[in-house]
C-alpha positions in Angstrom: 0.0 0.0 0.0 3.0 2.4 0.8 4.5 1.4 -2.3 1.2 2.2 -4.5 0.5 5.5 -2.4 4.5 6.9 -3.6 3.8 5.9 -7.2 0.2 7.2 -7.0 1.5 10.8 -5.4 4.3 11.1 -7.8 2.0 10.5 -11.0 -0.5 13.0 -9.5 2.6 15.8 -8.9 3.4 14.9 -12.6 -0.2 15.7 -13.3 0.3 18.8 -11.0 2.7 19.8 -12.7 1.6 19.5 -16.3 -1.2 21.7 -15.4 1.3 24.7 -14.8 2.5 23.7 -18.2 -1.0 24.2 -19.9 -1.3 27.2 -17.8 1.7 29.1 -19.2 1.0 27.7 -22.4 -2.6 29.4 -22.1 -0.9 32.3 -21.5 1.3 32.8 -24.1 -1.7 31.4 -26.5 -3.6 33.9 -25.5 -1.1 36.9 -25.6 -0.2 35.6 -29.2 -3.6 36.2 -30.4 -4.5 39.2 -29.3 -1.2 40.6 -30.8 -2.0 38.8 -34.0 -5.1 40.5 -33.9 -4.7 43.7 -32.7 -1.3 43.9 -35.8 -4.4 42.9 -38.3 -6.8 45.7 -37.6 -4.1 48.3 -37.2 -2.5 47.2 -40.5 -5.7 46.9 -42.4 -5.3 43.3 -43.4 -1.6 43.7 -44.6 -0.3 42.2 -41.2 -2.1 38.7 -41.2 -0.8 36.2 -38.7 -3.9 35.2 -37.1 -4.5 31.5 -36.1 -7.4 29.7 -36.1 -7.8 27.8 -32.5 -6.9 30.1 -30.2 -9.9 30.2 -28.4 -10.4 26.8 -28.7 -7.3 25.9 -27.4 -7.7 28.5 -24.5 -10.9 26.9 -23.7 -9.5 22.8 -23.6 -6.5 23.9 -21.6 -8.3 25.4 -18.7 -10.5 22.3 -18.7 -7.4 20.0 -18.6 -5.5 23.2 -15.7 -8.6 22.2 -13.1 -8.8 18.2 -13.7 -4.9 17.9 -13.9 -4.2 19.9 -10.8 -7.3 18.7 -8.5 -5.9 14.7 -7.7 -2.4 16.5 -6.1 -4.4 19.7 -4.6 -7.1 17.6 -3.0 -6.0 16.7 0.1 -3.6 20.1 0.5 -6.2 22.7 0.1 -9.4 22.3 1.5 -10.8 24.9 3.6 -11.7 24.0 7.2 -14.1 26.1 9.3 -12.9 25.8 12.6 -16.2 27.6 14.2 -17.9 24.2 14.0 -15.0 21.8 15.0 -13.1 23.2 17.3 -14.2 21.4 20.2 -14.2 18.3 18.3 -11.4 15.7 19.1 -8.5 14.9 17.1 -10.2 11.8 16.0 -13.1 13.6 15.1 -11.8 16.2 13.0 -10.1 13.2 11.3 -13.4 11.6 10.4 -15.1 14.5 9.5 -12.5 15.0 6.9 -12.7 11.6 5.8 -16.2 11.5 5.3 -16.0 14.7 3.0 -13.0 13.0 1.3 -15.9 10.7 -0.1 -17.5 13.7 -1.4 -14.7 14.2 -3.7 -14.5 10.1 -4.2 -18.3 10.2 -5.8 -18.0 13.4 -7.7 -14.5 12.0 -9.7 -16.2 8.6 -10.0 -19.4 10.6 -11.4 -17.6 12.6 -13.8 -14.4 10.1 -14.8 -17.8 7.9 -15.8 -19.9 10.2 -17.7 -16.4 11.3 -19.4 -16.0 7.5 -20.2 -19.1 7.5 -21.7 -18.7 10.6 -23.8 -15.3 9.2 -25.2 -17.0 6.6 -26.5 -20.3 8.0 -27.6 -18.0 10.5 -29.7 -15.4 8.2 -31.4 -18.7 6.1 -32.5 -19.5 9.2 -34.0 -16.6 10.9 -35.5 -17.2 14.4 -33.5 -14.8 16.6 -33.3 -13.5 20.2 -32.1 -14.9 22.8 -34.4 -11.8 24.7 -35.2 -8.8 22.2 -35.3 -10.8 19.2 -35.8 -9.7 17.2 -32.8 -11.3 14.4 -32.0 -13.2 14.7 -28.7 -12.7 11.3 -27.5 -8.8 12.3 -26.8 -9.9 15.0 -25.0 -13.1 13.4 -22.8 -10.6 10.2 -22.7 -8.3 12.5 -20.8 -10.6 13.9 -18.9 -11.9 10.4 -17.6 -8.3 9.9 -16.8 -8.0 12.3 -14.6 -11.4 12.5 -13.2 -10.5 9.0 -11.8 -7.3 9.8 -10.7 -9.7 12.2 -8.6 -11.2 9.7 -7.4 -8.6 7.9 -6.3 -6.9 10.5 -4.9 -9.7 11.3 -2.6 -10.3 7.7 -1.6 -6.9 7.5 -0.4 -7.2 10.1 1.4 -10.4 9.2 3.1 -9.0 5.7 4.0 -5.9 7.2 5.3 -7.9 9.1 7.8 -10.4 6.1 8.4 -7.6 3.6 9.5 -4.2 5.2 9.6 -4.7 8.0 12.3 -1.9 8.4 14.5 -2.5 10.8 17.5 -3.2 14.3 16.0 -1.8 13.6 12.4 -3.4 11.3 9.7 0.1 9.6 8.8 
């Protein structure tokens, strides 16, 4: 279990860390069009270096920033209220985060399924991305991907606080 937990966190830092990729790249996708743009209209056409996709590739790479970055940040960033659990016992708080862990466990599962079945539904049918003509079942495949690394993520998490509590620290 140790052994698939290391392997598991270091594919989801991978993840993590792809995501910044995407996010840069988004960035400079972005700047790049507008400039292409903006060269166009104040050259009346003569200055044409505008791409088709930008948009579209803007709008794929903030899906894939959020589902590649959630499986690491999951269990790092959650928000806890300490006006209702303060009082609570170690053990308790521990719980409590572990039953909201499965929260995160059904919502991956829901989505990395209904992904699944949009992957398939669309390389049945051929669809594809309007502008560059990607095939959507590469990008909903992803997306089931790592939708269920989600889920995974979170299930570990919830199991670690479940059985592997150690005094004041979930181990």
């Amino acid at each position: 279990m140790i052994t698939f937990s290391k392997l598991f966190k270091q594919v989801t830092h991978t993840m993590h860390m792809m995501s910044g990729v995407v996010l840069i790249s988004m960035m400079f996708i972005t700047l790049t069009d507008v400039f292409t743009r903006t060269m166009f209209k104040l050259t009346d056409g003569t200055f044409d270096f505008t791409f088709i996709g930008g948009i579209e590739l803007t709008k794929y790479g903030l899906l894939f920033v959020v589902l590649f970055s959630l499986p690491y940040s999951v269990g790092r960033s959650q928000v806890i209220v300490d006006l209702f659990t303060d009082n609570l016992s170690g053990r308790i708080k521990v719980i409590l985060e572990g039953i909201f862990m499965l929260g995160f466990v059904a919502l991956g599962g829901g989505m990395c399924s209904r992904f699944y079945h949009a992957a398939v539904q669309s390389q049945m049918t051929g669809e594809t991305t309007q502008d560059l003509l990607i095939p959507l079942y590469y990008l909903y495949g992803l997306s089931a991907f790592a939708t269920g690394m989600l889920a995974v993520a979170a299930m570990l998490i919830s199991l670690r606080c479940f059985f592997y509590w150690k005094g004041d620290k979930v181990s």
